[in-house]
BAFI-3210 file (N, C-alpha, C; in Angstrom, 3 decimals, decimal comma, padded with zeros to 6 digits):
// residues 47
n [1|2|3|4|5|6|7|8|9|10|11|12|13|14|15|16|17|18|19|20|21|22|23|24|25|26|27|28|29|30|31|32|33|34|35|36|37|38|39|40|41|42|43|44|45|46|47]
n.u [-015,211|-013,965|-015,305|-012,786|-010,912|-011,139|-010,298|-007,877|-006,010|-006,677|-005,535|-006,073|-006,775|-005,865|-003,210|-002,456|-002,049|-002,730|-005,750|-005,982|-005,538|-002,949|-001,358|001,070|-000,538|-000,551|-002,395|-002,762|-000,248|001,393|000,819|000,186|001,844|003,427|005,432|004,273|006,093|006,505|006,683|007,787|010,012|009,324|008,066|004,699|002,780|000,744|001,813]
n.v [-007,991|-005,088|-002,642|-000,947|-002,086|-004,510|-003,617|-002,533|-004,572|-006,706|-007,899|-007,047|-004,332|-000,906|000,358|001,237|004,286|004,910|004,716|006,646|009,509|009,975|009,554|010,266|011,556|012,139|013,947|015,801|017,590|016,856|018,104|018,690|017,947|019,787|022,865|026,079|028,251|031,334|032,944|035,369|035,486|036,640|036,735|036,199|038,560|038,497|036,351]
n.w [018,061|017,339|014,528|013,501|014,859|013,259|010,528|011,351|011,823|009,165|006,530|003,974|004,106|003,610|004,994|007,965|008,487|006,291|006,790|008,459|007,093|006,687|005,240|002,022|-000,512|-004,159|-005,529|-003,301|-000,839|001,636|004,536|007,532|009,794|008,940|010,288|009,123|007,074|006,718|002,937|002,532|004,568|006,600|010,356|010,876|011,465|013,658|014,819]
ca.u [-014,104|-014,744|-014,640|-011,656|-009,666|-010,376|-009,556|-006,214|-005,434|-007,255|-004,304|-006,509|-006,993|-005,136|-002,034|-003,307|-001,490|-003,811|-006,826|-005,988|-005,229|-001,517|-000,338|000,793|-000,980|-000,120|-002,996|-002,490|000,888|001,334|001,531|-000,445|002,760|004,552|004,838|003,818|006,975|006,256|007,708|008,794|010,669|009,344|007,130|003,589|002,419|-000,167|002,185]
ca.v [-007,133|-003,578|-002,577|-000,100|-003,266|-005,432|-002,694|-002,450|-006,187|-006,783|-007,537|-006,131|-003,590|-000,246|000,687|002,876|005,719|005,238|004,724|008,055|010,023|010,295|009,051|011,485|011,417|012,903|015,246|016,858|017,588|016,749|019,313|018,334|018,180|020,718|024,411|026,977|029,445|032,924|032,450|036,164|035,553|037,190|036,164|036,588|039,863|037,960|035,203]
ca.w [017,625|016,525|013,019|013,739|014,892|012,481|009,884|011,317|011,807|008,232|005,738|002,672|004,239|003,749|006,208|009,207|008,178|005,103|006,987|009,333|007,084|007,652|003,908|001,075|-002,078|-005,355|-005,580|-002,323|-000,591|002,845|005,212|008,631|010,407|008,780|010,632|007,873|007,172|005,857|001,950|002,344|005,350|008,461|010,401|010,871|012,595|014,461|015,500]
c.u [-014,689|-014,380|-013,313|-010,349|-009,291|-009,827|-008,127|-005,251|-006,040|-005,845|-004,651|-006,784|-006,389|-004,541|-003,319|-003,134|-002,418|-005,265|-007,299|-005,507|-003,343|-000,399|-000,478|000,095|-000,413|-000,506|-002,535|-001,147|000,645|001,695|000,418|000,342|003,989|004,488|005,046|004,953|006,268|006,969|007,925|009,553|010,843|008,478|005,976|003,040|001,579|000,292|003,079]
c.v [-005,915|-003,237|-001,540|-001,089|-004,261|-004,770|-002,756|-003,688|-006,917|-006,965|-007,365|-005,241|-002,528|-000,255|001,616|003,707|005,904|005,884|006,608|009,402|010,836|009,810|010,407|010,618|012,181|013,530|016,282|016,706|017,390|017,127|019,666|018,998|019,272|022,451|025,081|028,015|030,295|032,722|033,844|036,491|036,254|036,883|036,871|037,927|039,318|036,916|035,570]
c.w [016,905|015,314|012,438|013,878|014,040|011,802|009,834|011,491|010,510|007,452|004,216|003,133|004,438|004,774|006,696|008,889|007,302|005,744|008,003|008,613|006,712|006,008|003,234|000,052|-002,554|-005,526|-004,452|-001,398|001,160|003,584|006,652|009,981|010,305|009,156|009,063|007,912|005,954|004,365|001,650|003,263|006,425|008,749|010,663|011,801|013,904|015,236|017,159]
res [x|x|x|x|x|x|x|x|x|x|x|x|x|x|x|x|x|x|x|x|x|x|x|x|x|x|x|x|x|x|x|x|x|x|x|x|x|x|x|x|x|x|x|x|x|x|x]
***
């Protein structure tokens, strides 16, 4: 078994989402999935 599988069939072992990445934390905000809007409301010249 590969150590990727047990990992994820492991039940001490963080969630997947953990292990990929894919959880929020408190230090940093989670924004992977989120498109980037302009915060003065037009969009990008380059876009």
């Amino acid at each position: 078994m590969s150590g990727v599988a047990w990992r994820l069939t492991s039940r001490e072992s963080p969630s997947c989402r953990a292990m990929f990445g894919l959880r929020r934390t408190r230090h940093e905000p989670h924004r992977r999935f989120v498109p980037r809007v302009p915060q003065y409301g037009r969009p990008h010249p380059f876009s």
